[in-house]
C-alpha positions as protocol buffer text, in pm:
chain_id: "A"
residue {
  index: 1
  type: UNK
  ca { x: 13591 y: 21403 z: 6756 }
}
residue {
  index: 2
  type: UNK
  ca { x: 13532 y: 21049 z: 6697 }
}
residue {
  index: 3
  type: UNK
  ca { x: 13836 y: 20957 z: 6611 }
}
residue {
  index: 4
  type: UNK
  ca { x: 13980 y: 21158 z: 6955 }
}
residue {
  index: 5
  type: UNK
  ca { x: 13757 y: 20932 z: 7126 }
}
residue {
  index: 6
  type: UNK
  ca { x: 13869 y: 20608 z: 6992 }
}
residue {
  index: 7
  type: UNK
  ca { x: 14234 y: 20660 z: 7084 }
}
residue {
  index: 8
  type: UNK
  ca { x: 14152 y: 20785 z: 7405 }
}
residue {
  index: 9
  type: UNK
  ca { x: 14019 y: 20473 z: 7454 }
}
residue {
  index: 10
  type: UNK
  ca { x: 14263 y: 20280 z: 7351 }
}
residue {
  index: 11
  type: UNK
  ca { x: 14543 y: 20509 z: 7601 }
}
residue {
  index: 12
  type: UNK
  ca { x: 14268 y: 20439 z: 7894 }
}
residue {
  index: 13
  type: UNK
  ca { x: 14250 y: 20032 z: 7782 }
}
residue {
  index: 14
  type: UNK
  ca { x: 14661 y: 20037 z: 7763 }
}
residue {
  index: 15
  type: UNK
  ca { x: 14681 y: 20178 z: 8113 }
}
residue {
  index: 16
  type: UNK
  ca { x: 14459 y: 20043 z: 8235 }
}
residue {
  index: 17
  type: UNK
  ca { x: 14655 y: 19653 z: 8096 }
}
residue {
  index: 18
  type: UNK
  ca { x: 14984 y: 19825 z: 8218 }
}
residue {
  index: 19
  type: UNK
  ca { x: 14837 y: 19910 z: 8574 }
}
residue {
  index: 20
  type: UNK
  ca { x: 14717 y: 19561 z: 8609 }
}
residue {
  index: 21
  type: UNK
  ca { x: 15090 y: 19409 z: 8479 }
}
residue {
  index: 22
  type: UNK
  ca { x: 15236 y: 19639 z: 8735 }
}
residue {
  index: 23
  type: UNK
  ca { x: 15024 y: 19508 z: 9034 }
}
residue {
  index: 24
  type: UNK
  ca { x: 15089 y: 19173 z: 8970 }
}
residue {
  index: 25
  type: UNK
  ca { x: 15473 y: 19228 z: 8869 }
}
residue {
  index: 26
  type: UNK
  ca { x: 15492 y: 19420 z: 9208 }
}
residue {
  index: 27
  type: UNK
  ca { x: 15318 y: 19148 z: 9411 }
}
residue {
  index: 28
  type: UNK
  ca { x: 15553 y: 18884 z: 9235 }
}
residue {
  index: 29
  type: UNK
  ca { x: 15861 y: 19103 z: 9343 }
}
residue {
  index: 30
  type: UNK
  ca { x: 15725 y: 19150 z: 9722 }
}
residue {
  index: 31
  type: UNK
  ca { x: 15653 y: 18763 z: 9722 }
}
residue {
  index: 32
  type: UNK
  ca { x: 16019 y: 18606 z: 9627 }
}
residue {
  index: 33
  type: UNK
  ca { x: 16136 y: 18903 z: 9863 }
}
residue {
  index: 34
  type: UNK
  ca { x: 15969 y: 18708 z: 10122 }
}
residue {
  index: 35
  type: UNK
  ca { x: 16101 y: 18372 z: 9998 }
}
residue {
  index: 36
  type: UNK
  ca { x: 16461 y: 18478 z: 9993 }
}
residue {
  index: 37
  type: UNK
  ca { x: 16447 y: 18620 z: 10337 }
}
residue {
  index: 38
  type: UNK
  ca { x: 16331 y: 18297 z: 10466 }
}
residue {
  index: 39
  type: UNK
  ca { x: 16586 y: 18132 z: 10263 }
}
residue {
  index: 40
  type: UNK
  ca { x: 16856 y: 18389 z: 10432 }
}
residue {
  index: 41
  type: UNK
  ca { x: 16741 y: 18298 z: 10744 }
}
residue {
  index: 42
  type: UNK
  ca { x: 16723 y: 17927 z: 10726 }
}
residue {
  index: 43
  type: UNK
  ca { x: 17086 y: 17964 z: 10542 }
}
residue {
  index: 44
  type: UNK
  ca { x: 17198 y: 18154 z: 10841 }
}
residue {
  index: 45
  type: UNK
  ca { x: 17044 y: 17891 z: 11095 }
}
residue {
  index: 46
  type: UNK
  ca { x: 17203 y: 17588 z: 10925 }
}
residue {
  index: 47
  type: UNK
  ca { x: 17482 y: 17773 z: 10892 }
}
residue {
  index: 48
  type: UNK
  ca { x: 17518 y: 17866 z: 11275 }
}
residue {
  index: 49
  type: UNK
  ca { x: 17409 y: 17475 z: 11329 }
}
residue {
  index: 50
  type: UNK
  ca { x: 17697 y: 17343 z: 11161 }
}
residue {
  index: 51
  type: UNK
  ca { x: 17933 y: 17564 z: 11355 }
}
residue {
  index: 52
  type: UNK
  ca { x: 17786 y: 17478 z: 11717 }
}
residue {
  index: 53
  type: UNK
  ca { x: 17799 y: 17114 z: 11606 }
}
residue {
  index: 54
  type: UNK
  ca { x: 18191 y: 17098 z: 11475 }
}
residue {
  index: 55
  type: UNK
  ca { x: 18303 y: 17321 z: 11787 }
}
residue {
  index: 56
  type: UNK
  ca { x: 18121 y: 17124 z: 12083 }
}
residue {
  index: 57
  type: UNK
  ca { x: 18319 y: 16848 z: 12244 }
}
């Protein structure tokens, strides 16, 4: 019984490290998500500036 009770600990202590790597590896992924949507944008409105500059008269 003892023994049961040590590796169950050890399973709940290994989740528990696994659910805390997946948080932060999630929040990592939703953060540069962000970051390359802004850098798409700003791309896109550098982009569109260099257009309207080379076609106005």
């Amino acid at each position: 019984m003892a023994r049961n009770l040590h590796v169950h600990r050890s399973v709940a202590r290994c989740l528990g490290a696994s659910l805390t790597k997946l948080k932060a590896l999630e929040r990592e992924n939703r953060e540069l998500r962000q970051a390359n949507e802004i850098l798409r944008k700003a791309s896109a409105y550098f982009a569109q500036a260099e257009l309207d500059r080379r076609f106005r008269p």
